[in-house]
C-alpha positions in Angstrom: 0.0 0.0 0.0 1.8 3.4 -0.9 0.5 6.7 0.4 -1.7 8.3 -1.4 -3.7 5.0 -0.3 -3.5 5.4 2.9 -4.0 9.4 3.0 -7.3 10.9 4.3 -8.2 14.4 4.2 -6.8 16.7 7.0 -7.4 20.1 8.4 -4.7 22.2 7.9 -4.2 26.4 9.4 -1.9 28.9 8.1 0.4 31.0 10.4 -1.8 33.9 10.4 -4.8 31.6 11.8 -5.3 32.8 15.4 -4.1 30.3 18.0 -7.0 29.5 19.6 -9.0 28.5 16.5 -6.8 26.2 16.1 -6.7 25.0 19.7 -10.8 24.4 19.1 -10.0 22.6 15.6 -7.5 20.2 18.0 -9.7 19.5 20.5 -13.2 19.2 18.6 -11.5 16.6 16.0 -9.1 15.1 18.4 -6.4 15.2 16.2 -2.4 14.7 17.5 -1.4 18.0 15.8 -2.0 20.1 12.4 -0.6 21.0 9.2 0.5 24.1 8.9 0.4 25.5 5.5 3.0 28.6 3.8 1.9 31.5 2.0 1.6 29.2 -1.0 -0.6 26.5 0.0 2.2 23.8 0.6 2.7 22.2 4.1 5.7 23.8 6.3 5.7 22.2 9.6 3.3 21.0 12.0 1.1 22.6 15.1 1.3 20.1 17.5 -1.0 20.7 20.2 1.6 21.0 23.0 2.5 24.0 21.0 -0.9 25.6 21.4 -0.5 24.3 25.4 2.9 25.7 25.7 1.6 29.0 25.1 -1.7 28.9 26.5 -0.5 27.5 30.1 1.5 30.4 32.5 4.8 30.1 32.6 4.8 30.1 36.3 2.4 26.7 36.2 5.2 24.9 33.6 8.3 25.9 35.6 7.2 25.1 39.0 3.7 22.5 39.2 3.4 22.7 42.7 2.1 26.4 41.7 -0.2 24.6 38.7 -1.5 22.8 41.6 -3.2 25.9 43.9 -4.3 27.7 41.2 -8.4 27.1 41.6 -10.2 24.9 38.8 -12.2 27.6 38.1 -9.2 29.7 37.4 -7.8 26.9 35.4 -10.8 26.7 32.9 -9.9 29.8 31.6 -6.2 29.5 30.6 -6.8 29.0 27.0 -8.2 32.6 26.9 -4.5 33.6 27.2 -3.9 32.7 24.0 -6.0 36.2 23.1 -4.8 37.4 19.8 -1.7 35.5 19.4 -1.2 33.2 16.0 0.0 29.8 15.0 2.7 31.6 14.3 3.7 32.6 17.7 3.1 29.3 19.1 5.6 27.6 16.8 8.7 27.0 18.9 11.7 29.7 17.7 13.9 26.8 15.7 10.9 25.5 14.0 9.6 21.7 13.7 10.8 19.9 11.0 7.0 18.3 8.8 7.6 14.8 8.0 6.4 14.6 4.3 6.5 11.9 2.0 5.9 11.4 -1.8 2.3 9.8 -2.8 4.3 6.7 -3.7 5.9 5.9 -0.4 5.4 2.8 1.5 3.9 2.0 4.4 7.6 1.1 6.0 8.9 4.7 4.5 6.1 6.3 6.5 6.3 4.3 9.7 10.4 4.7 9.7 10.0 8.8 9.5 7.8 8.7 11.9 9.8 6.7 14.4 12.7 8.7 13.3 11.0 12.2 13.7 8.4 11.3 16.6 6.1 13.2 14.8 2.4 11.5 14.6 1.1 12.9 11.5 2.7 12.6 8.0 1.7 15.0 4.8 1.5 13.4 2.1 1.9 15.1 -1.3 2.4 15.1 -5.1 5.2 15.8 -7.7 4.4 19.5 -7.2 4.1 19.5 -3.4 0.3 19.6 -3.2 -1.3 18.4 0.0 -3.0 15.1 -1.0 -4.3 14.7 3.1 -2.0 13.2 6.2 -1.4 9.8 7.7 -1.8 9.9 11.3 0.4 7.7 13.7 -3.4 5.6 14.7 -4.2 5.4 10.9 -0.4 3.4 10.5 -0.9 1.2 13.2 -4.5 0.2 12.5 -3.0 -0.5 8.8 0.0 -2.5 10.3 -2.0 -4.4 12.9 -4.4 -5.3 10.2 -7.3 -3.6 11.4 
């Protein structure tokens, strides 16, 4: 099976999307990450959504949890509106994530070793002229390697 076989659509943002659409686009399709997209439609990296928590969670809570821990659940619900205006852009980290990617003729093997090799759960998978042809997520591999 090569990949264009096993690729199904997936939702993809652009830098300029604001951060906490895409943080609502994570959690309502429970999805390990998304494909970020450049200014000319091809994929450049990959949101995960630690990202979007990196940003959206105080630094005070990540450096020292026993701080996470008294802070009041009500007080906790609304962390995510700290993301305000900020963009996928900003949540990128500085050095940027490398987007596994693979050819629509890869094998299953080629798409399991870059992940492995990357730890990246979702794989783009595109044509000769670096079109987005959808992903292959980490579950949809195994389920096809398990023989689900």
């Amino acid at each position: 099976m090569r990949a264009a076989e096993l690729a199904a659509p997936f939702p993809t943002v652009r830098l300029d999307t604001p951060a906490i659409d895409a943080a609502r686009l994570l959690a309502g399709q429970d999805l390990p990450g998304l494909i970020v997209l450049d200014d000319k439609g091809y994929p450049s990296t990959v949101l995960a959504g630690t990202q979007v928590l990196r940003m959206a969670v105080p630094q005070y809570c990540q450096d020292d949890p026993a701080l996470a821990r008294v802070v009041d659940e009500e007080a906790a619900d609304l962390f995510l509106r700290g993301l305000g205006q900020r963009t996928v852009a900003q949540t990128l980290p500085a050095h940027g994530r490398d987007l596994a990617v693979v050819g629509a003729d890869a094998t299953v093997l080629e798409i399991a070793a870059l992940m492995a090799r990357t730890g990246n759960p979702v794989v783009a998978v595109v044509d000769k002229q670096r079109r987005l042809l959808g992903a292959v997520t980490l579950d949809a591999l195994l389920d096809r390697l398990i023989g689900q």
